[in-house]
N, C-alpha and C positions, 0 to 999 in steps of 0.2 A: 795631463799628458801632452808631450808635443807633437803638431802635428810634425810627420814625416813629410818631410820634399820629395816629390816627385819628377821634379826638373832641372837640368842642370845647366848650364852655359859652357860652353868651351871659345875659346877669342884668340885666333892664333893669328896674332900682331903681326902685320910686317911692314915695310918701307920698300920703295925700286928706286934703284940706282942706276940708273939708264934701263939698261937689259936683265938687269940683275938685281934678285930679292934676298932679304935680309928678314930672319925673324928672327920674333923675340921668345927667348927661352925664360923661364924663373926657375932656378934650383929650392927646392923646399928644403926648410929646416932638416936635420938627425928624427926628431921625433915625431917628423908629419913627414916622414919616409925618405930624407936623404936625397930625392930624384929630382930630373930635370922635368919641365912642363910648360905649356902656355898658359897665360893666367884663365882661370875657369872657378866656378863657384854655382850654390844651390842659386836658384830662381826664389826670393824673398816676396815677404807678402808686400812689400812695399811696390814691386816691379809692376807697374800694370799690362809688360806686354816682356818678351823673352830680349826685344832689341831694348827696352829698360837694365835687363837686369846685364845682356854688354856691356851698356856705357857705365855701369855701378861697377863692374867685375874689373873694368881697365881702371879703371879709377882709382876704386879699394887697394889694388893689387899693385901695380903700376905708376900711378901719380898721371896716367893719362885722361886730359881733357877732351867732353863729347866732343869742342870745339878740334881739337887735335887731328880729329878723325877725318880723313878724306873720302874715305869709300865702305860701305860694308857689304859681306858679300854672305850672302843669306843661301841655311840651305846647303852648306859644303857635305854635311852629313851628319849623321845623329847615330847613338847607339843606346843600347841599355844596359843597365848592369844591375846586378842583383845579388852582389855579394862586396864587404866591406874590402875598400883598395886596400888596406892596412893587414887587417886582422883576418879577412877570407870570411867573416861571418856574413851568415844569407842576412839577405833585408830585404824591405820592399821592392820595388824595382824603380830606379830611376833612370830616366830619359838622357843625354846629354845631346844638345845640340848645338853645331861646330858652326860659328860665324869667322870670316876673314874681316880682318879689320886694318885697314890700310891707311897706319898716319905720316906727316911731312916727315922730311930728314931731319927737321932742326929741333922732333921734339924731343925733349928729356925722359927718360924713365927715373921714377923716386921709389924706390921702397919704404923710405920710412914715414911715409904716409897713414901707410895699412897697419887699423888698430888692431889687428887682428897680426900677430908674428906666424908667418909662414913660410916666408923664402927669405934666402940670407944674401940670394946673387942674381943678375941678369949677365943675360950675352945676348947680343947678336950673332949671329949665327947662319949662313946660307944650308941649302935645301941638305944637301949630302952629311952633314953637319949633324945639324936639328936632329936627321932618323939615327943617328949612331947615337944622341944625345938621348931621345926620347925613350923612356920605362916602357910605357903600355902602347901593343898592337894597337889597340883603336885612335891613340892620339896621331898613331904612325900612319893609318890609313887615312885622319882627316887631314895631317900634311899633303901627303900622297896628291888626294884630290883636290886641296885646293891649290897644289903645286901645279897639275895637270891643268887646273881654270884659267891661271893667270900665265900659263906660257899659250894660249890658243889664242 
């Protein structure tokens, strides 16, 4: 049997541009739901700690290097969910917790990195953007806050 994840990453990528922030969206494939997102993924046994399984998530996802990364901002917020994003089927309950992850201007995003086919596109995308863009209430609230973080 496999074990179930209980933990999940969320990495809601961005860049500033003087005054002004830019994040990074991934649209996922037609058949892993057609929608827009930050990159996020289960917490693997390989990860020895949840800022592990960040820098694996941008990476996988992304093509971004730990090196890439300027700042993380830990703690923007976490939620749980207990029911499949897909299908509505219950399941165990998983954690998701939201890191801001803040790389240079000059870095690249790759997708065809990820052995794994999940998203077909990136944008950039400022704040007002991102919420029209984003599926789920909760990715919209960990915008929210860590929008609120980085304008104080």
């Amino acid at each position: 049997m496999i074990a179930m994840r209980t933990k999940q990453v969320e990495c809601i990528v961005f860049k500033r541009v003087g005054t002004e922030v830019s994040y990074l969206l991934l649209k996922r494939i037609p058949s892993k739901g057609d929608f827009w997102q930050p990159p996020c993924g289960g917490v693997e046994k390989e990860d020895d700690s949840l800022m592990d399984a960040v820098f694996r998530e941008i990476k996988e996802e992304a093509g971004i290097e730990k090196s890439d990364v300027l700042e993380v901002i830990e703690g923007v917020h976490a939620f749980t969910m207990s029911s499949h994003y897909l299908t509505k089927e219950e399941m165990p309950p998983i954690t998701e917790y939201v890191f801001g992850v803040e790389i240079g201007l000059d870095v690249e995003v790759d997708l065809t990195k990820n052995i794994y086919v999940e998203h077909e596109e990136f944008k950039w995308v400022e704040y007002e953007q991102a919420l029209e863009l984003l599926k789920w209430e909760d990715n919209k609230t960990a915008l929210r806050k860590l929008h609120a973080l980085l304008k104080t």
